[in-house]
KEROTOR-388145 format. One record per residue: x, y, z of N, C-alpha, C in turn; residue in one letter; chain. Coordinates in nm, 2 decimals. Example, Ala and Ser with C-alpha at 12.3 -4.5 7.8 and 13.67 -1.06 7.14 Angstrom:
% KEROTOR-388145
site n_x:1.32, n_y:-0.57, n_z:0.78, ca_x:1.23, ca_y:-0.45, ca_z:0.78, c_x:1.32, c_y:-0.33, c_z:0.78, residu:A, chaine:A
site n_x:1.28, n_y:-0.22, n_z:0.71, ca_x:1.37, ca_y:-0.11, ca_z:0.71, c_x:1.29, c_y:0.00, c_z:0.79, residu:S, chaine:A
END
This chain:
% KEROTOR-388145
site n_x:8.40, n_y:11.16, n_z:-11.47, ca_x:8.28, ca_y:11.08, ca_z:-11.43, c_x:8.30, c_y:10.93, c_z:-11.44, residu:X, chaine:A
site n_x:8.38, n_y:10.91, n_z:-11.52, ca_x:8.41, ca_y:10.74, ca_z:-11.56, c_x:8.45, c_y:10.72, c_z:-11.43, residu:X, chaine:A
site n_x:8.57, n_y:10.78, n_z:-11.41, ca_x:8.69, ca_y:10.71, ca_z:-11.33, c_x:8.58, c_y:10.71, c_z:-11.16, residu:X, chaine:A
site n_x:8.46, n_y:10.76, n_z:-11.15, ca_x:8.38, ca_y:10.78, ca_z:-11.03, c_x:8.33, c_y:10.68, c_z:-11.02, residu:X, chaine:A
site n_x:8.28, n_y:10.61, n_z:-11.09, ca_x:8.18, ca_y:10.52, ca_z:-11.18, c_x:8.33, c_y:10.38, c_z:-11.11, residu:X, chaine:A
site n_x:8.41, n_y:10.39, n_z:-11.18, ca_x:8.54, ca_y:10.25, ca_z:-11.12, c_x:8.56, c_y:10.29, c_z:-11.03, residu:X, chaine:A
site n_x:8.60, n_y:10.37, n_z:-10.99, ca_x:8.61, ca_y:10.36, ca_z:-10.81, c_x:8.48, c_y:10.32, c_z:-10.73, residu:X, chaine:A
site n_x:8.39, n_y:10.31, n_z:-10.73, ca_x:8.25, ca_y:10.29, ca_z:-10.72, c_x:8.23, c_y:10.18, c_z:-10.71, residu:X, chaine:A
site n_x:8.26, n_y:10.11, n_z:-10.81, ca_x:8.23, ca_y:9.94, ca_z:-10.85, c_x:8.35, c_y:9.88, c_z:-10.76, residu:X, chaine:A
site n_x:8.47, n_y:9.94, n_z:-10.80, ca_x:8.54, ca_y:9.88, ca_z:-10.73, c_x:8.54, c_y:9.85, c_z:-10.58, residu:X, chaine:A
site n_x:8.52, n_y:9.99, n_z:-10.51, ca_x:8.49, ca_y:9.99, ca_z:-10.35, c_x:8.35, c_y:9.84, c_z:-10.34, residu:X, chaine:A
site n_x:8.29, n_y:9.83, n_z:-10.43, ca_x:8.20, ca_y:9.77, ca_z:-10.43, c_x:8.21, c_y:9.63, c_z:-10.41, residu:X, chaine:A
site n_x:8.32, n_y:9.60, n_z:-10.55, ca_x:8.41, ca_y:9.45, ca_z:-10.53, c_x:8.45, c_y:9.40, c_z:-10.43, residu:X, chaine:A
site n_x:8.52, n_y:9.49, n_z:-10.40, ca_x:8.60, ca_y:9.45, ca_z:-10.24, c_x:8.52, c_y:9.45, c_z:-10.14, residu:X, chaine:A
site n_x:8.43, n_y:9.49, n_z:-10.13, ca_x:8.36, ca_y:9.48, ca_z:-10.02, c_x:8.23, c_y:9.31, c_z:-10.04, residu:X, chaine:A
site n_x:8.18, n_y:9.31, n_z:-10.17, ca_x:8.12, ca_y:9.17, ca_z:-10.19, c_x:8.27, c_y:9.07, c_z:-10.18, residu:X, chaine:A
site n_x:8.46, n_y:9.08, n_z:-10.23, ca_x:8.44, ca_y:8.98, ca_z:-10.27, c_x:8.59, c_y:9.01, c_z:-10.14, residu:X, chaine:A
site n_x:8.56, n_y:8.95, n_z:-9.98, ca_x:8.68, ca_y:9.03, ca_z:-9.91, c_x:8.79, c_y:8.87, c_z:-9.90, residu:X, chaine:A
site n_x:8.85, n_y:8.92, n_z:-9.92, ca_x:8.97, ca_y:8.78, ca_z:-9.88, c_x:8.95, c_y:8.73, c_z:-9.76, residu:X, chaine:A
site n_x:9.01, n_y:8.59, n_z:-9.73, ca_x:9.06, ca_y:8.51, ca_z:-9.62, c_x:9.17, c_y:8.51, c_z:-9.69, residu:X, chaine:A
site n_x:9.24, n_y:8.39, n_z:-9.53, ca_x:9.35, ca_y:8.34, ca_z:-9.55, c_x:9.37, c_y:8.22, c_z:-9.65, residu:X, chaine:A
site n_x:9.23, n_y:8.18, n_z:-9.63, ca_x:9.22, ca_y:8.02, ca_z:-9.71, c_x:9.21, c_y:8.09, c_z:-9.93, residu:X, chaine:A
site n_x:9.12, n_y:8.23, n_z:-9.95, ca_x:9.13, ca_y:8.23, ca_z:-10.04, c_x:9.01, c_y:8.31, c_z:-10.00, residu:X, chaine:A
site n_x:8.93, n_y:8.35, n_z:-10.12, ca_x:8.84, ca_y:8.48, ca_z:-10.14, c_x:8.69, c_y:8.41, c_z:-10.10, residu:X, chaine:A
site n_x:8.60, n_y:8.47, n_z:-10.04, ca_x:8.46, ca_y:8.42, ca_z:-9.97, c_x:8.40, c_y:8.36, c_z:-10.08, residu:X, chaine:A
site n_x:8.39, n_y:8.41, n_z:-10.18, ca_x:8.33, ca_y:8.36, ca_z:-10.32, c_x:8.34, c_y:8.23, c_z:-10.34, residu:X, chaine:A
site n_x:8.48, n_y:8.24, n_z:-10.36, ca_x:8.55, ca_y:8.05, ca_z:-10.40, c_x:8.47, c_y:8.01, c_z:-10.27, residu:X, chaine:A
site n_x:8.49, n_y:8.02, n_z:-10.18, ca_x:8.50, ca_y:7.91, ca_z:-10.05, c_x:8.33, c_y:7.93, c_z:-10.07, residu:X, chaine:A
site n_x:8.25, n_y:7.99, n_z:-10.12, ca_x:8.10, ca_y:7.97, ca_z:-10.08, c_x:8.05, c_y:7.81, c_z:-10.14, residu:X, chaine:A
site n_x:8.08, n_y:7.77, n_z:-10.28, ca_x:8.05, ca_y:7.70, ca_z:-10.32, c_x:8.08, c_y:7.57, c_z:-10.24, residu:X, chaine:A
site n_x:8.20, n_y:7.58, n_z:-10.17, ca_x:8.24, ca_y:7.46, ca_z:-10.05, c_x:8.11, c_y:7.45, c_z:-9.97, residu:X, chaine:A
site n_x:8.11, n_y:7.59, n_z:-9.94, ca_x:8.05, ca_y:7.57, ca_z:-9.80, c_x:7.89, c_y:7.54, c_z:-9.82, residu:X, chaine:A
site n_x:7.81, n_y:7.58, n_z:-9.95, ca_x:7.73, ca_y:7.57, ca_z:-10.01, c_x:7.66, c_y:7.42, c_z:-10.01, residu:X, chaine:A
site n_x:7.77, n_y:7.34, n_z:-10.07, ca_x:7.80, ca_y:7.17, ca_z:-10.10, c_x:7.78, c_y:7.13, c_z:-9.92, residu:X, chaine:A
site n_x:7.83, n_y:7.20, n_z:-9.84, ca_x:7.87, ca_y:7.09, ca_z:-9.76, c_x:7.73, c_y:7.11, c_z:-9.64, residu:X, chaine:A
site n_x:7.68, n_y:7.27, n_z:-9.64, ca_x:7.57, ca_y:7.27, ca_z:-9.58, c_x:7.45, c_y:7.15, c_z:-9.66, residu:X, chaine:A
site n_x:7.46, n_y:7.19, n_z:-9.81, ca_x:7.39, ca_y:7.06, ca_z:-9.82, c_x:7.38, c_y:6.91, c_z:-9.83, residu:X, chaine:A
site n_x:7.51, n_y:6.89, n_z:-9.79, ca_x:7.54, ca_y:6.75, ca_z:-9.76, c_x:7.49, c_y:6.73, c_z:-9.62, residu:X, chaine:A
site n_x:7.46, n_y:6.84, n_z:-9.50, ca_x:7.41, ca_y:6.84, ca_z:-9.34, c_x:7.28, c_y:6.83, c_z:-9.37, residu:X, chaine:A
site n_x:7.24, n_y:6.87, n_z:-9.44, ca_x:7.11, ca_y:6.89, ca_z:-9.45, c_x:7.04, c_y:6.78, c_z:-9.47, residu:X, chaine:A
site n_x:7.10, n_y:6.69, n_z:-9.59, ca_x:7.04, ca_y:6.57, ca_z:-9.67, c_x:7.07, c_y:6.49, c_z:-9.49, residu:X, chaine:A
site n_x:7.21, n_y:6.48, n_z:-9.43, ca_x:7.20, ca_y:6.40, ca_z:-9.36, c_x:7.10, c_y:6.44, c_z:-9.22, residu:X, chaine:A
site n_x:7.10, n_y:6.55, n_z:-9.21, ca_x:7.01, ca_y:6.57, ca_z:-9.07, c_x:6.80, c_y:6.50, c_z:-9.14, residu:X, chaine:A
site n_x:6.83, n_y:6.56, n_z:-9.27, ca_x:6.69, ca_y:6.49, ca_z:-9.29, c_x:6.67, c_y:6.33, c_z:-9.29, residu:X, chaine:A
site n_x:6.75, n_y:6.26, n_z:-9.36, ca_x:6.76, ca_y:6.14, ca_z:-9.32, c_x:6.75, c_y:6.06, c_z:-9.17, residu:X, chaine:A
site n_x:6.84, n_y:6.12, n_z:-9.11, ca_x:6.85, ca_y:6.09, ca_z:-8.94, c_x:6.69, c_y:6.11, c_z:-8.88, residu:X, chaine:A
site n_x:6.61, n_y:6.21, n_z:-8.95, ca_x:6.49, ca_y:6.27, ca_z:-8.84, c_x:6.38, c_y:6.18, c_z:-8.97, residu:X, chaine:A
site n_x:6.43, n_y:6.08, n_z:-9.08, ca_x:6.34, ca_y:5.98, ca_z:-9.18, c_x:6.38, c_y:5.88, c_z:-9.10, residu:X, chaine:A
site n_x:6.48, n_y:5.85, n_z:-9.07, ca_x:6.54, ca_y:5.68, ca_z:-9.00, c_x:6.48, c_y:5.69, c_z:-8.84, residu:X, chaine:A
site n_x:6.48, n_y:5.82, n_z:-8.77, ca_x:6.42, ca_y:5.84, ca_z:-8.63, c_x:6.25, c_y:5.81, c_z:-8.63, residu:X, chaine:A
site n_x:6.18, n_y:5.87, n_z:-8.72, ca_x:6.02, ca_y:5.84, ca_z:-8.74, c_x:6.04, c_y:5.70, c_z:-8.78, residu:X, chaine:A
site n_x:6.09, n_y:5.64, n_z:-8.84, ca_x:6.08, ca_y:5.48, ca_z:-8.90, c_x:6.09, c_y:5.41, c_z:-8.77, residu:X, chaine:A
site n_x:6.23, n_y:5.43, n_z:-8.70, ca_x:6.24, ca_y:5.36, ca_z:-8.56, c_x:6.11, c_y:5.36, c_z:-8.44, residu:X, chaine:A
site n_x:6.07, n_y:5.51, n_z:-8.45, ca_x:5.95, ca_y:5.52, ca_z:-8.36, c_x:5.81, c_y:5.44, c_z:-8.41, residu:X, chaine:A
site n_x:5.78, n_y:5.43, n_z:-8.52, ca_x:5.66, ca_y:5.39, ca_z:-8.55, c_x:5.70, c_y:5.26, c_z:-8.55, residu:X, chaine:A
site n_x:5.83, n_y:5.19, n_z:-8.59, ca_x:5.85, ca_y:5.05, ca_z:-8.58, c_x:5.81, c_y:4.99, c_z:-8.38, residu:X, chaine:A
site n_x:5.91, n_y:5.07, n_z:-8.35, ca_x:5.89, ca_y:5.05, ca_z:-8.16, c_x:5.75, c_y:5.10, c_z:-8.16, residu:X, chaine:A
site n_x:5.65, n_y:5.14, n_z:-8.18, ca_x:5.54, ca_y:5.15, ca_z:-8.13, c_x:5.46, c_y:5.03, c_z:-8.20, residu:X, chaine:A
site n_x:5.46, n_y:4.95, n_z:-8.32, ca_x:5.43, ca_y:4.85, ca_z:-8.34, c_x:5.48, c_y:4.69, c_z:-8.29, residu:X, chaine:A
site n_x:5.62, n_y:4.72, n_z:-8.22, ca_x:5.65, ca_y:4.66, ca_z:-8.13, c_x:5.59, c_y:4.65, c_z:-8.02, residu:X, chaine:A
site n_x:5.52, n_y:4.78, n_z:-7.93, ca_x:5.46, ca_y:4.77, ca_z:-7.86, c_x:5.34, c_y:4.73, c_z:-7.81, residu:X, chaine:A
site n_x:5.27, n_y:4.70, n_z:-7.96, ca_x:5.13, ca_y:4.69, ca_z:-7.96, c_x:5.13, c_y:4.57, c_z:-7.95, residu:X, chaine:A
site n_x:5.23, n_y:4.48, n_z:-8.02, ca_x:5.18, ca_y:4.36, ca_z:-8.03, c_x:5.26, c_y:4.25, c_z:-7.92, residu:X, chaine:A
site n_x:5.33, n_y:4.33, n_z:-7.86, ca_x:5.35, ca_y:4.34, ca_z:-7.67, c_x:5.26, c_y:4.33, c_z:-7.59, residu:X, chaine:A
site n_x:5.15, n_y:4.43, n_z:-7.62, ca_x:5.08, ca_y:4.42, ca_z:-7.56, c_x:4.94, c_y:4.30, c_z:-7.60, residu:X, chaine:A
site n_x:4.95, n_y:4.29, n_z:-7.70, ca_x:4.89, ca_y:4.14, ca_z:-7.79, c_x:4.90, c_y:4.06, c_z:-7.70, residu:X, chaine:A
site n_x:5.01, n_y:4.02, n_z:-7.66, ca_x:5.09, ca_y:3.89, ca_z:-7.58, c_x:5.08, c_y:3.88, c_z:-7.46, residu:X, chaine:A
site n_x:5.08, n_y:4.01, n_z:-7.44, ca_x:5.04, ca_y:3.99, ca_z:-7.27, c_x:4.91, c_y:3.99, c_z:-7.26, residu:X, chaine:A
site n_x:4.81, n_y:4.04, n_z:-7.32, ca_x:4.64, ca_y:3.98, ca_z:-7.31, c_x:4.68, c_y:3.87, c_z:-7.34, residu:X, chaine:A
site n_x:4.69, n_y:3.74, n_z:-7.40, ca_x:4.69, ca_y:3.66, ca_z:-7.44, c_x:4.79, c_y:3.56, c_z:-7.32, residu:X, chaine:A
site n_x:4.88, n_y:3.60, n_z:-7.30, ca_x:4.96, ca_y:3.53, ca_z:-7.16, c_x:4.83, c_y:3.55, c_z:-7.05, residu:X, chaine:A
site n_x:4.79, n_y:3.65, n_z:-7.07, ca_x:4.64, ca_y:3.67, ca_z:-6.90, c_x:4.53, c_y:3.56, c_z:-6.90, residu:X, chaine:A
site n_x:4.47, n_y:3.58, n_z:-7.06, ca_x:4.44, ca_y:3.50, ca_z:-7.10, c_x:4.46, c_y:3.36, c_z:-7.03, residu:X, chaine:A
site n_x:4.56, n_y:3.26, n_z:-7.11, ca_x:4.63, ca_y:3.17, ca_z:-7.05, c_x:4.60, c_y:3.14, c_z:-6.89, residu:X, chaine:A
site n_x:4.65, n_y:3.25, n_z:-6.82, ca_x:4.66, ca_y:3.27, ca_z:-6.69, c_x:4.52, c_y:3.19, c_z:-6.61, residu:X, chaine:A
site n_x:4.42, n_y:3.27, n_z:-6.74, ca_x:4.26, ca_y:3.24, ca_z:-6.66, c_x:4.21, c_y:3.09, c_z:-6.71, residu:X, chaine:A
site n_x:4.27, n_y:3.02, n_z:-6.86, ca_x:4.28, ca_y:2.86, ca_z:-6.85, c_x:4.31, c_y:2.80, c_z:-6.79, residu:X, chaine:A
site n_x:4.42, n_y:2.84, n_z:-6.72, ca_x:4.46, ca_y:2.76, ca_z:-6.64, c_x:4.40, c_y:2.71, c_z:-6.50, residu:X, chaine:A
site n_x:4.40, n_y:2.88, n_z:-6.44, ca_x:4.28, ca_y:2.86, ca_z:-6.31, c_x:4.21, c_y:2.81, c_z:-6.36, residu:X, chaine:A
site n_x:4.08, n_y:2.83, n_z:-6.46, ca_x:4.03, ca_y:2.71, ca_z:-6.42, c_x:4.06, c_y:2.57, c_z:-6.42, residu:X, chaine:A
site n_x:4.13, n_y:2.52, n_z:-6.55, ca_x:4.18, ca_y:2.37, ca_z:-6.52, c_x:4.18, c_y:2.33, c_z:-6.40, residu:X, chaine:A
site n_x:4.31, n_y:2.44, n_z:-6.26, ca_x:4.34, ca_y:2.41, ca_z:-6.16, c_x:4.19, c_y:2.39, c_z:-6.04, residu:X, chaine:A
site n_x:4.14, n_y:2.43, n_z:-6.08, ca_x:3.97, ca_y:2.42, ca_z:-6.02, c_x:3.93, c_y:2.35, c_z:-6.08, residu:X, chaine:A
site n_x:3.88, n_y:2.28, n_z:-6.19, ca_x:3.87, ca_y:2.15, ca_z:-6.21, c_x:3.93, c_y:2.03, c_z:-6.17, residu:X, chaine:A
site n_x:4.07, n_y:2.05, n_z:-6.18, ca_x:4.16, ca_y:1.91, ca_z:-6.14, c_x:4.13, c_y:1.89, c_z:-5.97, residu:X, chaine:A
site n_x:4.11, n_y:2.02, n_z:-5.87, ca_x:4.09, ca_y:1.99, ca_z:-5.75, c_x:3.96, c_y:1.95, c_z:-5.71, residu:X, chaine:A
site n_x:3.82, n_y:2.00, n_z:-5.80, ca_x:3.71, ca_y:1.92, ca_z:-5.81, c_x:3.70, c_y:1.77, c_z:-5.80, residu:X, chaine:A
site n_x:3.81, n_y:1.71, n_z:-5.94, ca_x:3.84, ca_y:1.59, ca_z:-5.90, c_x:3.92, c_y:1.50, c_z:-5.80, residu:X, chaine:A
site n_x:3.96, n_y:1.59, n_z:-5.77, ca_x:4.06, ca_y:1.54, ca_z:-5.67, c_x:3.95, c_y:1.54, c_z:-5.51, residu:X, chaine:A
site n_x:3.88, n_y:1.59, n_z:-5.55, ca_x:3.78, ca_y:1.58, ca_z:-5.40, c_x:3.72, c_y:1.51, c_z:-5.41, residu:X, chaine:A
site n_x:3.65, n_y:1.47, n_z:-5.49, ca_x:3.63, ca_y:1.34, ca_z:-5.58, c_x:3.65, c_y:1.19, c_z:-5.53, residu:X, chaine:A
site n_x:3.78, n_y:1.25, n_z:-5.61, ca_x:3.89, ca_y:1.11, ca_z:-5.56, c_x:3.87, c_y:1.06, c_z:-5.37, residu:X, chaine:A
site n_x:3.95, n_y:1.19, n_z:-5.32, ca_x:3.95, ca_y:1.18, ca_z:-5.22, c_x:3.78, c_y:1.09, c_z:-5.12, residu:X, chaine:A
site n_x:3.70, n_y:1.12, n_z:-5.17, ca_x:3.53, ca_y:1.12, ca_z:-5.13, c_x:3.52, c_y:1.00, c_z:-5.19, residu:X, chaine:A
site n_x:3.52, n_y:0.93, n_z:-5.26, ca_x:3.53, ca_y:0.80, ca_z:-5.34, c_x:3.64, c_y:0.69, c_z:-5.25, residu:X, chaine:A
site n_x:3.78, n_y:0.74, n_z:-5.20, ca_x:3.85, ca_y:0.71, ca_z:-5.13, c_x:3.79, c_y:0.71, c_z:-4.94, residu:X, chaine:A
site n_x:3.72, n_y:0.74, n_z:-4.95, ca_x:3.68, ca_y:0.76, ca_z:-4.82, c_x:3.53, c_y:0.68, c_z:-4.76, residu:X, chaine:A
site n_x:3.48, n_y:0.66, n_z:-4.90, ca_x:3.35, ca_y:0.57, ca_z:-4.89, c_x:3.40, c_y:0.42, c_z:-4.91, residu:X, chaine:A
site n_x:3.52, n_y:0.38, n_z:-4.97, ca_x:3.56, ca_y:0.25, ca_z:-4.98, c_x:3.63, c_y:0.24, c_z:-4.84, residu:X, chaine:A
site n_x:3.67, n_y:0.32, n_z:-4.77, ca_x:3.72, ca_y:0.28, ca_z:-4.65, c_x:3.62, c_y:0.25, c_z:-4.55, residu:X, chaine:A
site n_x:3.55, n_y:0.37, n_z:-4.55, ca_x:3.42, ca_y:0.34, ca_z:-4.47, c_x:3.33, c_y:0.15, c_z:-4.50, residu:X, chaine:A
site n_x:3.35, n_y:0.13, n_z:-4.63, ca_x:3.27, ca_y:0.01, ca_z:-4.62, c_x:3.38, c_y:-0.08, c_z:-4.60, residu:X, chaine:A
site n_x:3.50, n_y:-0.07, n_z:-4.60, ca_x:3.60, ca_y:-0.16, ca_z:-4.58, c_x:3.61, c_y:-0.17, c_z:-4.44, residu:X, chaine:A
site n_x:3.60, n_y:-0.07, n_z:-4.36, ca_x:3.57, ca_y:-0.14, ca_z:-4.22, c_x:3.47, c_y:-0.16, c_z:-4.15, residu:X, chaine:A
site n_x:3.32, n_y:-0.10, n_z:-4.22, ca_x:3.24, ca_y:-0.22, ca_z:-4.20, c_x:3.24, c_y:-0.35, c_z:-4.26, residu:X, chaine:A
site n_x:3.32, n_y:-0.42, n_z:-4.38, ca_x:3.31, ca_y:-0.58, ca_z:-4.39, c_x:3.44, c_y:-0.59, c_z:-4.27, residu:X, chaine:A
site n_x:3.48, n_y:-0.55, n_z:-4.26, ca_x:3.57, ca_y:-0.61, ca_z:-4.17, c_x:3.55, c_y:-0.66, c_z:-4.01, residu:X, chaine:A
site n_x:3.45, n_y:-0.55, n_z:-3.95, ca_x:3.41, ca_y:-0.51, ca_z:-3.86, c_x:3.28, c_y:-0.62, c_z:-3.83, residu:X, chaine:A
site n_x:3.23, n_y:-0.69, n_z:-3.96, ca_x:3.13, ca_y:-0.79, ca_z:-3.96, c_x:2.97, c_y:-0.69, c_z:-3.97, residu:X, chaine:A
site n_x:2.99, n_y:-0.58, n_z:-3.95, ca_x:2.83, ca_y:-0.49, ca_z:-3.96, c_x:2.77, c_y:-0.48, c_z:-4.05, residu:X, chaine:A
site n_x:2.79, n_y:-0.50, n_z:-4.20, ca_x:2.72, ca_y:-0.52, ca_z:-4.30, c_x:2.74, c_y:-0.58, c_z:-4.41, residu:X, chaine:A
site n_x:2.66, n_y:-0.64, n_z:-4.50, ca_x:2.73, ca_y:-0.74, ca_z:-4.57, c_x:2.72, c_y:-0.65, c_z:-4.71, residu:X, chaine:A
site n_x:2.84, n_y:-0.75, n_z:-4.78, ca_x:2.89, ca_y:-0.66, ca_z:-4.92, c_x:2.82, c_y:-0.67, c_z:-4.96, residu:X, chaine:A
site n_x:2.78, n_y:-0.56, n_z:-5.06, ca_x:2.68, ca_y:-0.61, ca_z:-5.19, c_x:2.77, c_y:-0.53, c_z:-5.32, residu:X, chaine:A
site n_x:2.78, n_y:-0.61, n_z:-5.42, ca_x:2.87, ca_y:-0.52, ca_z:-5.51, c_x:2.83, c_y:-0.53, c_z:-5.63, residu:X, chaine:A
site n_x:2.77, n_y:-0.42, n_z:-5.72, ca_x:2.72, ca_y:-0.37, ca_z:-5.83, c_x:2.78, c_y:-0.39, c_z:-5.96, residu:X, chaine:A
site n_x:2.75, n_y:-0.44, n_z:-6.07, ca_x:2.86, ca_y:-0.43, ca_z:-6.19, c_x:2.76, c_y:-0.43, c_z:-6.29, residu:X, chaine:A
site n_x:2.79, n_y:-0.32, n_z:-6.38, ca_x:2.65, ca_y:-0.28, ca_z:-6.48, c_x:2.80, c_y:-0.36, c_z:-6.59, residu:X, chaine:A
site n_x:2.74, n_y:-0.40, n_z:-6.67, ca_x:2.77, ca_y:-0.44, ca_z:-6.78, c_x:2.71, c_y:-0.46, c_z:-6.90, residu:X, chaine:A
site n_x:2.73, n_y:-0.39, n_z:-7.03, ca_x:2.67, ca_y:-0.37, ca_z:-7.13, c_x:2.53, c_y:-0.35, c_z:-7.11, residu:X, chaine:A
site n_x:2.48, n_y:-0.29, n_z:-7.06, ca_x:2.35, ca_y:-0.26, ca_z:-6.98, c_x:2.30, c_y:-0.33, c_z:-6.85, residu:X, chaine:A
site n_x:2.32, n_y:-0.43, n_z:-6.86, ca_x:2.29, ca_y:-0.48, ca_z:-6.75, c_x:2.32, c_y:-0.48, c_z:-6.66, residu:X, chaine:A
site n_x:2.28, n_y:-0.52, n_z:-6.53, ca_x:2.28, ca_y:-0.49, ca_z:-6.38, c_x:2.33, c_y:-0.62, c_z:-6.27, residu:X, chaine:A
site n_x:2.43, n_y:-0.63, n_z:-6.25, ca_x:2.45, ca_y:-0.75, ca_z:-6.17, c_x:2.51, c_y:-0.76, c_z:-6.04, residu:X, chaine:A
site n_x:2.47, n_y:-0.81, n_z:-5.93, ca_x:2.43, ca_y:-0.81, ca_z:-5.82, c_x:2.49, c_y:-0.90, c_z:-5.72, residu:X, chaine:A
site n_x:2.62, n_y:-0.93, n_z:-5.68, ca_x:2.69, ca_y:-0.96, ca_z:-5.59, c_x:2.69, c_y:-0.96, c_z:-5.45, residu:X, chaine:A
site n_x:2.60, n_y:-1.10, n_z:-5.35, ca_x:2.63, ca_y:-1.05, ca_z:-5.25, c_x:2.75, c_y:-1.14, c_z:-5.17, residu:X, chaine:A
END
């Protein structure tokens, strides 16, 4: 009954503990043990550094889009400035066009100058 009992255990051994060429599965587990968890640590890391890069580029993106409201913004200063500067410029132009008009009536002899100059409040009267 012993010797049933070792043969038993033994078929047993050899079957938990079967050789390679490199050496017996046992030894090599511990390798392989180490090195699965060395993949592990690094696949977790890669998918820690991948969320860090995504939430960074998406705070990149927001304040992207910060910039570009604010460039549109701009955009709409500007029109108007440029609608004001051509206000004045019509201005100009209309101011430019009433001194010609009286410039060739003195010249023309059809009416006589009369020319206005307010100074410190006062009112003086040039003909």
């Amino acid at each position: 009954m012993l010797r049933l009992t070792e043969l038993f255990s033994e078929r047993y051994s050899k079957q938990l503990i079967r050789n390679s060429d490199n050496g017996s599965d046992i030894e090599d587990a511990p390798k392989r043990l180490d090195r699965l968890t060395q993949e592990e640590v690094q696949m977790a890391a890669a998918q820690l550094l991948r969320a860090t890069i995504d939430n960074r580029l998406e705070e990149i993106a927001d304040n992207m889009r910060g910039v570009d409201n604010r460039v549109a913004g701009m955009g709409e200063r500007v029109a108007g400035v440029d609608e004001r500067v051509a206000a004045v410029y019509d201005r100009i132009a209309y101011v430019g066009d009433r001194i010609k008009d009286v410039d060739d009536k003195v010249k023309a002899g059809d009416e006589k100058l009369e020319l206005v100059v307010v100074m410190g409040g006062a009112r003086y009267i040039f003909n």
